[in-house]
C-alpha positions as CSV (number, residue, x, y, z in Angstrom):
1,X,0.0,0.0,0.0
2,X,1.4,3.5,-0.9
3,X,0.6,7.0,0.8
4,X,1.2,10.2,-0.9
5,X,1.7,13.4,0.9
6,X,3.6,16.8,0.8
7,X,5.3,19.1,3.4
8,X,8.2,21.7,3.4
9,X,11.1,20.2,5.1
10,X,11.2,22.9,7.8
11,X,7.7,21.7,9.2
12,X,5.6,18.9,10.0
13,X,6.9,15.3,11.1
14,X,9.3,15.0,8.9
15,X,11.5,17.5,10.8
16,X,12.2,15.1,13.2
17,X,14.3,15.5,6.9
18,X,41.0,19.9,-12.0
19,X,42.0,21.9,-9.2
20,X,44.7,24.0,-7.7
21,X,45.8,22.9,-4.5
22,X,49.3,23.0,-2.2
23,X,51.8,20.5,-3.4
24,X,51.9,19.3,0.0
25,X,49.0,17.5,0.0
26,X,48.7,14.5,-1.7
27,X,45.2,12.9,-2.9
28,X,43.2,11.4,-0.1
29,X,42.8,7.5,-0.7
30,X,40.7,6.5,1.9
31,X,37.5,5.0,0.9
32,X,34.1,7.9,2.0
33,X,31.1,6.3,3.1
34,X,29.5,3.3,1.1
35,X,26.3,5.6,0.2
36,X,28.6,8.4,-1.2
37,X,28.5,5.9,-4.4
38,X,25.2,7.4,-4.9
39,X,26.4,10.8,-5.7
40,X,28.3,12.9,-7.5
41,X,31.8,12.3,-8.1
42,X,33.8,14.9,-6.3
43,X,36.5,16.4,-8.4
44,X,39.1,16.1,-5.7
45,X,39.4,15.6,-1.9
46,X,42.0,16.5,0.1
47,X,42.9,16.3,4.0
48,X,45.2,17.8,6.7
49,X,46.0,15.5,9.3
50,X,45.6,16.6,12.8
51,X,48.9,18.0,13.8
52,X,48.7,16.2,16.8
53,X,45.5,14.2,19.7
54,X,45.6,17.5,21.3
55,X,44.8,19.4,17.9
56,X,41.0,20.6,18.9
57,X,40.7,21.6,15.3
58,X,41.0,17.7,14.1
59,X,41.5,16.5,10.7
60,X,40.8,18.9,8.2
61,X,38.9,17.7,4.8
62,X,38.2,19.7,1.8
63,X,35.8,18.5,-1.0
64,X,36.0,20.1,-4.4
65,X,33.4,20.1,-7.2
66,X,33.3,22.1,-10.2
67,X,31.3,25.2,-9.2
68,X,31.8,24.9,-5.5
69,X,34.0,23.5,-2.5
70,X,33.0,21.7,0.9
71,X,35.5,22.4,4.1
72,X,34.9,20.1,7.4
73,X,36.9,20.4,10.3
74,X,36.9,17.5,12.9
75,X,36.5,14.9,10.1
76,X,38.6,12.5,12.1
77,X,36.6,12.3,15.0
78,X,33.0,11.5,16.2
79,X,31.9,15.0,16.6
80,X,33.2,17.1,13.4
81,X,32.5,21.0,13.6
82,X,30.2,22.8,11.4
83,X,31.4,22.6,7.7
84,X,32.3,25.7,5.7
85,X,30.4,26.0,1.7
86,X,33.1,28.0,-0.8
87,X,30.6,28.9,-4.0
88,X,32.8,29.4,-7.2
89,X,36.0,29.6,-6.1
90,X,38.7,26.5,-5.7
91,X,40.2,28.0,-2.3
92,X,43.6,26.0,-1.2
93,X,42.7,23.5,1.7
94,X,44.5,24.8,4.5
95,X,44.1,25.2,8.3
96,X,42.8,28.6,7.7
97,X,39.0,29.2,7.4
98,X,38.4,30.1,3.6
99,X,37.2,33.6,3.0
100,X,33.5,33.8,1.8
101,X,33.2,30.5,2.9
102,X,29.1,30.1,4.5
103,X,29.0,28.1,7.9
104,X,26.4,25.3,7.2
105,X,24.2,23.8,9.9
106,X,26.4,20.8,9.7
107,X,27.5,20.5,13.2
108,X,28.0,16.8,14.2
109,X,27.7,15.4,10.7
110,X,29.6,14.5,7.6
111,X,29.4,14.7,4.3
112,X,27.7,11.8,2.6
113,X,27.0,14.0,-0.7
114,X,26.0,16.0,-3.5
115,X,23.7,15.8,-6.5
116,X,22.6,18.7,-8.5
117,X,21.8,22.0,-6.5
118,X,21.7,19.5,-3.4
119,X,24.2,18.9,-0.6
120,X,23.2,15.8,1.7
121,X,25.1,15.0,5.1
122,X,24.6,12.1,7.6
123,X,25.0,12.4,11.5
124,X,28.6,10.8,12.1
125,X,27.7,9.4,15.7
126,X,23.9,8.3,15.9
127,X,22.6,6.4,18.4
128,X,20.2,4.4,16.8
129,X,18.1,6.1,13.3
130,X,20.7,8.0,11.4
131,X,19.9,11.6,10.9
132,X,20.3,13.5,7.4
133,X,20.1,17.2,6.2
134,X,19.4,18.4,2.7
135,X,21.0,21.7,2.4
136,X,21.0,24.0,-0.8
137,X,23.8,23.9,-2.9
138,X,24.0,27.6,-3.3
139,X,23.4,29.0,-0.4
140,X,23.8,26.5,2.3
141,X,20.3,26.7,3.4
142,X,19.1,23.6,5.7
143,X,16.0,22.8,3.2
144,X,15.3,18.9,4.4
145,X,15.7,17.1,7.1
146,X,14.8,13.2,8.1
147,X,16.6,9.7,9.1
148,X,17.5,6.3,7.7
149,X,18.6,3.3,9.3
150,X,22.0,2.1,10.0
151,X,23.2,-0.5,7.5
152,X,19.5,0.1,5.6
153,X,19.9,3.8,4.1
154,X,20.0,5.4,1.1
155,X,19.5,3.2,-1.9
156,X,19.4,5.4,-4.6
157,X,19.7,9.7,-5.8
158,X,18.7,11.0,-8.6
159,X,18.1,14.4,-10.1
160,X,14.6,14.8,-11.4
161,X,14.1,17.6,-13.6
162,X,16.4,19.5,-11.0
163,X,14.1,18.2,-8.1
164,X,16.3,15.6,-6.0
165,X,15.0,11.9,-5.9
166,X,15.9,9.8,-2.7
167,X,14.9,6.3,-2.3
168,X,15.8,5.6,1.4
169,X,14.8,3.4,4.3
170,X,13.7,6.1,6.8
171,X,14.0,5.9,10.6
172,X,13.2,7.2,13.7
173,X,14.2,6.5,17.0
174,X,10.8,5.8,19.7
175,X,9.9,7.2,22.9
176,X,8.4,4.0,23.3
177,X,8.7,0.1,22.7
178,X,6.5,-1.7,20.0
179,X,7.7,-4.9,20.8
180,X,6.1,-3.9,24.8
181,X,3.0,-2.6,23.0
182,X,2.5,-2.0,19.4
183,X,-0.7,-0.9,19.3
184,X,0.0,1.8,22.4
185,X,2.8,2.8,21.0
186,X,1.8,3.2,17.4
187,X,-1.1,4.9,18.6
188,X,1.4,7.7,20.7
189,X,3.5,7.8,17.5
190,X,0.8,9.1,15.8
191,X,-0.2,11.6,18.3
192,X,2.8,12.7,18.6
193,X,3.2,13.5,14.2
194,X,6.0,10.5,14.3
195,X,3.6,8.7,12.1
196,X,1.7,10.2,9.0
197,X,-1.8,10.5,9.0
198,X,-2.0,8.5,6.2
199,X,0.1,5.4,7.8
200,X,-2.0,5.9,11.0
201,X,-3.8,2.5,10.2
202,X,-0.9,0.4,9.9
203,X,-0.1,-0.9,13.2
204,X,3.3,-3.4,12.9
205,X,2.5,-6.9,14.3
206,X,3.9,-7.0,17.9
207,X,5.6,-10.4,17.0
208,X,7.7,-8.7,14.1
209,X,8.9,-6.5,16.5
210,X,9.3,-9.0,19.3
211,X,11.2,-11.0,17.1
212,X,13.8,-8.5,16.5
213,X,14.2,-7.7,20.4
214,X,14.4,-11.2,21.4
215,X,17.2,-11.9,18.6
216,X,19.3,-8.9,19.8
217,X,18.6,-9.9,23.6
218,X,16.8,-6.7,24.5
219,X,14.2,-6.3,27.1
220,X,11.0,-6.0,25.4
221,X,10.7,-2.2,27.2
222,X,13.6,-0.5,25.2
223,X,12.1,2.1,23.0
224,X,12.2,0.9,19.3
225,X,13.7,2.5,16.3
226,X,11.2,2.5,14.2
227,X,11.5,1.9,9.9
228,X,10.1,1.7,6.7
229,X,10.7,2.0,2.8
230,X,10.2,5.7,1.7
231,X,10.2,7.8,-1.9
232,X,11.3,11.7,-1.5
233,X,11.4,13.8,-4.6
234,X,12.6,17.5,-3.0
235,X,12.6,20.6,-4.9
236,X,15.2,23.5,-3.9
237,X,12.4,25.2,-2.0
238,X,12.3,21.9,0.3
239,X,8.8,20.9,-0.4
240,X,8.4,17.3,-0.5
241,X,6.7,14.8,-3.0
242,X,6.8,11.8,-0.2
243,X,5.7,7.8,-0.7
244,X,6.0,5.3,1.7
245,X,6.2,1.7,0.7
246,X,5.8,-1.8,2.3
247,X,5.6,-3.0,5.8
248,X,7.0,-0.7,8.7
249,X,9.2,-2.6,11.0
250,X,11.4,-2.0,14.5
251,X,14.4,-3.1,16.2
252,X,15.4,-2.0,19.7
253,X,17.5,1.1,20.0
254,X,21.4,0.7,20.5
């Protein structure tokens, strides 16, 4: 069964959604994240190593692209800083902020991507759903923000007649345990704008969930993270053409 709906990102539940560098640094060969296959190919990557575990400014990581460049800070370590957006210009990567660089809302998360007028980055230390802004590729405006599960995330992006298309497995982590009660729970989820009205019928079997507890050997009173198969199609304002597929199932949070 399929459920159509639109929002703007800012509101609603799913808020919850051949360059010139220093000679000095060589090509970064370290493999990004899995997902990142999804995306655009960057043009170049480079990194500055911490200078040393005391460093507070961390590894530093530039992404390059033909029309614009990606600064993060921290990028060795669970919590990097907010990144920095350079539009235009190929700035060196140094240690030193770039000038006209924007600050993006980015604080705690890496980048996964970029497709189009779209720049996607993934929370680098979840605890359970993994959360994911949209931000405009221009101007470094938050325009999306949502989840996915761990392991289960994004399976495919695609421009769309200049409107992003993300197939994805979105997540969220629960206040409350469906494998305890489902139909409780379900029924709080949906109070609370977890759940779309539309999906406000479709109650998970308390043994699918159960199942997934019991394999994991978690009390059955551990909050869930909750999951299902989802269709985004975002245009740059960040409204939202959304479907939701299949069965929605849980596992017990981390």
């Amino acid at each position: 069964m399929k459920h159509a709906w639109a929002r703007a990102a800012t509101a609603g539940w799913l808020g919850l959604i051949a360059v010139s560098l220093s000679p000095s640094l060589a090509a970064d060969a370290r493999e990004p994240m899995p997902e990142s296959r999804l995306f655009e190919r960057s043009l170049s990557v480079r990194r500055i190593p911490a200078k040393s575990p005391a460093d507070t400014g961390g590894e530093i990581t530039c992404t390059y692209y033909p029309d614009l460049m990606i600064r993060e800070s921290g990028t060795d370590t669970p919590d990097p800083e907010a990144a920095m957006l350079v539009v235009g210009a190929h700035p060196a990567c140094t240690r030193n902020r770039p000038p006209g660089g924007v600050t993006l809302a980015t604080e705690g998360y890496s980048l996964l991507g970029r497709m189009g007028g779209f720049v996607v980055f993934s929370a680098t230390d979840p605890n359970g759903a993994v959360p994911f802004i949209v931000l405009d590729a221009a101007s470094g405006r938050a325009i999306y923000t949502d989840g996915t599960v761990a392991n289960r995330g994004f399976r495919a992006a695609a421009l769309d007649h200049g409107a992003l298309h993300l197939r994805y497995t979105r997540g969220f982590n629960a206040s409350c345990s469906l494998a305890q009660d489902a139909g409780g729970c379900w029924a709080q989820l949906v109070k609370d704008g977890k759940i779309p009205p539309e999906m406000a019928g479709e109650v998970p079997p308390a043994p699918r969930c159960a199942a997934a507890y019991q394999k994991q050997h978690v009390p059955a009173d551990d909050p869930s993270v909750v999951f299902y198969d989802m269709e985004t199609t975002l245009n740059a304002g960040g409204a939202a053409r959304v479907l939701s597929h299949g069965a929605v199932g849980c596992e017990p949070m981390p």
